[in-house]
N, C-alpha and C positions, 0 to 999 in steps of 0.2 A: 568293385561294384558300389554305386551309391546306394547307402542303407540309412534307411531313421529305425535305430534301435531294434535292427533283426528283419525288419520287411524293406525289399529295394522300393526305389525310389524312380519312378517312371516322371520323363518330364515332354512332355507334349508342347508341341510348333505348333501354332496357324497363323497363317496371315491375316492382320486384322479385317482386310476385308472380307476372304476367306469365312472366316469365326463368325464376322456379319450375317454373311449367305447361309452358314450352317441353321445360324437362330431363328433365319425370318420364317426358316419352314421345319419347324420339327420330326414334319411326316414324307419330308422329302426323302429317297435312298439313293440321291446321286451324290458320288466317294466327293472329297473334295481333296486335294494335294494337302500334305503336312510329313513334319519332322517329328520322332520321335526317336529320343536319347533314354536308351536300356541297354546297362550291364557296360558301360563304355562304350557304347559302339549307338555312332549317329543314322538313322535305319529313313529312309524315303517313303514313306508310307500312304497311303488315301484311307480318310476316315468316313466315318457319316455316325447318328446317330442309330441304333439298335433299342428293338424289343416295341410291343406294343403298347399298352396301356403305360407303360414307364416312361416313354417319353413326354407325359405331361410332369411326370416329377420334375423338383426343382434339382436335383442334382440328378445329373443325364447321363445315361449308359453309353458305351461307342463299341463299333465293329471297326478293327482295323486291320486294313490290306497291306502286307509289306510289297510294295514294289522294286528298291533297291538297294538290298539285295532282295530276291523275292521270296526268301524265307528267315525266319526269327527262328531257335530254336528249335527249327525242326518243322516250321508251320508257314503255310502261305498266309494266314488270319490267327486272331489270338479275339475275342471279346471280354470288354473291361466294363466287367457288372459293377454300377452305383450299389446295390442290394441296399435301397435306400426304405425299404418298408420293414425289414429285417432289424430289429434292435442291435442283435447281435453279432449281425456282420459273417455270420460263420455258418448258416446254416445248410446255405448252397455245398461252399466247399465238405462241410461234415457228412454230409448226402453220397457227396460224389464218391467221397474217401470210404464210404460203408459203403456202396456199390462194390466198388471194387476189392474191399474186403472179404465181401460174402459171393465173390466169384462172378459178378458181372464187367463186361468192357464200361470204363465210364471217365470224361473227359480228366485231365489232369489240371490243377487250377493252385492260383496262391494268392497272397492278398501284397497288393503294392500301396503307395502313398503315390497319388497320382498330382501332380503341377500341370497347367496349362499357363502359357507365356508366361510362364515364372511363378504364377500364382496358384497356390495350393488348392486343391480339388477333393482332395479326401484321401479315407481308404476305398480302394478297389478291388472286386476281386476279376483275377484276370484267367481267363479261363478256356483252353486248347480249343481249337475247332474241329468240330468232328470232320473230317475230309480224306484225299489221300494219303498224308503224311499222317495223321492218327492211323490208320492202318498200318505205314509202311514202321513207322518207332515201334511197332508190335509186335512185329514179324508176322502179321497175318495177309492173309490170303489178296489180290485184288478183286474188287468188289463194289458193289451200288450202295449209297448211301442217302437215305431220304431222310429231311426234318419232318414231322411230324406239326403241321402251322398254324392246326383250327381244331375244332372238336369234330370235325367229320374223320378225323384219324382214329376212327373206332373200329374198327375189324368190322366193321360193318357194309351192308348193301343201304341202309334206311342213312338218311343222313341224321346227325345232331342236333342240327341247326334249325332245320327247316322240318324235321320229320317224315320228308318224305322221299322218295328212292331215290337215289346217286344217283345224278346224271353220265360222269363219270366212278370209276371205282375208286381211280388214284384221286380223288377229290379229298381235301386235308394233308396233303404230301407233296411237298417241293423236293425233286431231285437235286442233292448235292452234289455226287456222281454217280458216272455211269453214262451212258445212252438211253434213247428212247427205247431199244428191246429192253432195257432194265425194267422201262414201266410196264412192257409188258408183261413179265414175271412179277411186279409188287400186285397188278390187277387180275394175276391169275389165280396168285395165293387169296387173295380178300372172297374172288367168288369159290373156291374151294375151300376154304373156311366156313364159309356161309352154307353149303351144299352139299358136301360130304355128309351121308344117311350116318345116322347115329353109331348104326353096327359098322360102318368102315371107318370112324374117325379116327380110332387109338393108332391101327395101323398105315394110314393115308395122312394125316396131318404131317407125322414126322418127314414128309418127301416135302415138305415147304416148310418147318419151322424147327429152329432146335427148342425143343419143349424145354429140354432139362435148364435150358440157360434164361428163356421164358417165366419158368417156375422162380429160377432163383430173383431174377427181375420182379414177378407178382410182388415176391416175400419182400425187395425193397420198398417198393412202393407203400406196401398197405403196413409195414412196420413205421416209416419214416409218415406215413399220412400225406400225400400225395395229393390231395383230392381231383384234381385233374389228369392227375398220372396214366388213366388208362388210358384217356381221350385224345393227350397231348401232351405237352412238355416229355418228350424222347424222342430219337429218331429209330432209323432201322439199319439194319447193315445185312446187304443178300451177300454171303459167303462164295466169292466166285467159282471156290474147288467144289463146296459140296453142296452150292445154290440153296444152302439153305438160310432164312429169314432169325436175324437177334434183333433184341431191344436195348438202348439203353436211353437210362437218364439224362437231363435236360431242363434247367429252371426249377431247380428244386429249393428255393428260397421261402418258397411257405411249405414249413415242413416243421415238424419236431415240437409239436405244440402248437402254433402259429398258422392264421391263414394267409390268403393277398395281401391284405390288407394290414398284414403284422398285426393282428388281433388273436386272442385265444381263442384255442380250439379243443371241444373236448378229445376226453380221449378216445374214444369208442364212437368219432364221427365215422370213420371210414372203416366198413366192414370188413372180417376177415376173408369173403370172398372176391372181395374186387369188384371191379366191373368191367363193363364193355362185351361185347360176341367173343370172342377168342377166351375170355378166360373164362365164361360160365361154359364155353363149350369143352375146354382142358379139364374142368371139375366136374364135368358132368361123367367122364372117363374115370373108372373105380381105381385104375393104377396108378394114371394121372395123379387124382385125388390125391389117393395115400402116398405117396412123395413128394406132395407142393404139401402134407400134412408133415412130413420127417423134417425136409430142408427147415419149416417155419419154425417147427420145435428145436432146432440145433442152431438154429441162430440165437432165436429166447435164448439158449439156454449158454450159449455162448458169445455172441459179438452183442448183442441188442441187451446190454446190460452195462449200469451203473458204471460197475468196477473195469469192464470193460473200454469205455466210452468217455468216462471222465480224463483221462489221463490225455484224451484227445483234445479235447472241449479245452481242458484248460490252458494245454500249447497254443490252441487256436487265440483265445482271449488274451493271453498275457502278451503274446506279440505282434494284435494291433495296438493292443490299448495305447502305449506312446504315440503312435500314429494317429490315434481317434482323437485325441484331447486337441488336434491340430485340424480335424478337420471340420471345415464352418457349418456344414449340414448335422453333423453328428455330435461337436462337442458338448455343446449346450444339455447330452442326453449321456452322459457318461453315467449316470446312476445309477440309470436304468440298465444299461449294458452291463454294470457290476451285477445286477442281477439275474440275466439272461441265464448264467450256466446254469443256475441251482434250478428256476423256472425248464431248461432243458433236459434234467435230474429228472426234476418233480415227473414230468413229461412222458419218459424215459420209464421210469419206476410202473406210470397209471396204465403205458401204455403196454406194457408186457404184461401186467396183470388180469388188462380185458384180454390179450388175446389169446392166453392161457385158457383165459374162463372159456372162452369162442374155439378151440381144438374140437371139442368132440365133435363140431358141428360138420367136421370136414371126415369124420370116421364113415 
């Protein structure tokens, strides 16, 4: 496998004219043909660029389609995040990887050294797509799975955007699989959520949602500072055996101190209750409650901690950094990056102490 100092080495084709067509329209999302060479093996793929507001940065994110052979890995698509707001490069993946620590599904991602026609591109990080094949490397069930693509993906009937009632329910949701009866189960659960009388929801929600895996989902988000988390950046996945609805993680790059804009965030921006309809209505439930109150305290007190976390943080830093000094967008900013861990420490430290202080609120 080609490696620079411990991270492989992805190297991207396109046709110069190709590359032309990709630049003229940023906001275009028709694939264009290309090559790409990963792990030895020369892969026929269609690219385009990915993500919204990021494709005005100067180093540009990509969604890519394997077409032959028509899986990489395990995957029909892989996406190779710039994380170009991100000082540190690691935020995203450190997100995903404490997902899935503290027991939610959440995509699987690493960082490469990415070239286009020969010429260096940076670090990336390249990150599984949620689809069949995340499913099927699971052994879980088959099933519907929605992105989650606007702020109208609030458990709500009221939209975000505009304030006022959903035209549609599934509005904010692109199905990734599944069928159209899928959508009809994502729009059943939204107005049953919404609707279900106070006294039947402990009992009635659970026949659309697995709470307990919901619970541990709140706890990443509002531990990691998410700010959009409840609204957006995750998808869904309706469980085909027991039709029941999970969340997971999605774009979690302003996290851990950090907002969009890689700017600082205090600690104590995003409450210990969350937001959005779905989760004031799980807290509004006294049992609910007292268990999205245990799970957040055993994390505190175990993964969401310094001694914990640092031994990650630091694996993550020490093998881009050879990579970073090479890349044209990021070198010039290594000092900063030297500083990221301790700034994610600092982070880390404030941010377990407010939420400590913020427990009783959820008694």
């Amino acid at each position: 496998m080609d490696k620079n100092n411990g991270i492989p080495i992805y190297q991207l084709f396109i046709n110069p004219m190709d590359l032309k067509e990709l630049k003229r329209d940023i906001w275009c999302d028709d694939p264009l043909p290309a090559q790409l060479k990963a792990e030895g093996k020369r892969l026929e793929i269609d690219i385009r660029y990915r993500g919204s507001h990021i494709r005005d940065f100067k180093k540009k994110s990509y969604q890519v389609s394997f077409f032959k052979p028509n899986t990489f890995k395990g995957s029909k698509e892989i996406h190779l995040n710039a994380e170009y707001k991100d000082p540190s490069l690691i935020r995203n993946k450190l997100s995903f990887d404490f997902f899935s620590e503290i027991g939610c599904l959440a995509p699987r991602s690493r960082h490469v050294l990415l070239k286009l026609n020969g010429v260096i591109q940076g670090v990336y990080l390249e990150i599984e797509s949620v689809e069949e094949n995340f499913l099927k490397s699971r052994n879980l069930p088959d099933g519907a799975i929605f992105y989650a693509v606007d702020g109208d993906a609030n458990f709500s009937l009221m939209s975000d955007l505009d304030k006022e009632t959903k035209k549609s329910l599934d509005l904010g949701y692109e199905r990734k699989v599944g069928t159209e009866n899928d959508d009809f189960y994502l729009q059943e659960m939204i107005y049953k959520i919404n609707t279900i009388t106070r006294a039947d929801f402990e009992k009635e929600v659970t026949r659309y949602i697995n709470v307990e895996r919901y619970m541990k989902w709140m706890a990443g988000v509002v531990l990691t500072q998410n700010y959009d988390g409840f609204v957006h950046n995750y998808s869904l996945y309706r469980d085909g055996d027991t039709g029941l609805f999970e969340v997971m993680p999605w774009d979690y790059d302003a996290t851990w101190g950090r907002d969009v804009n890689g700017k600082f965030m205090d600690a104590d921006y995003v409450r210990i209750e969350g937001f959005n309809t779905l989760t004031a209505r799980i807290l509004d439930v006294g049992n609910f409650r007292k268990r999205y109150r245990e799970l957040l305290q055993s994390v505190l007190e175990q993964q969401f901690t310094v001694e914990f976390l640092k031994p990650r943080v630091e694996k993550l830093h020490q093998a881009i950094r050879p990579s970073l000094l090479l890349d044209p967008y990021k070198k010039d900013k290594i000092d900063k990056f030297d500083q990221e861990p301790d700034f994610i420490y600092s982070y880390i430290e404030k941010r377990n102490s407010y939420l400590k202080s913020k427990l009783y609120k959820l008694d």
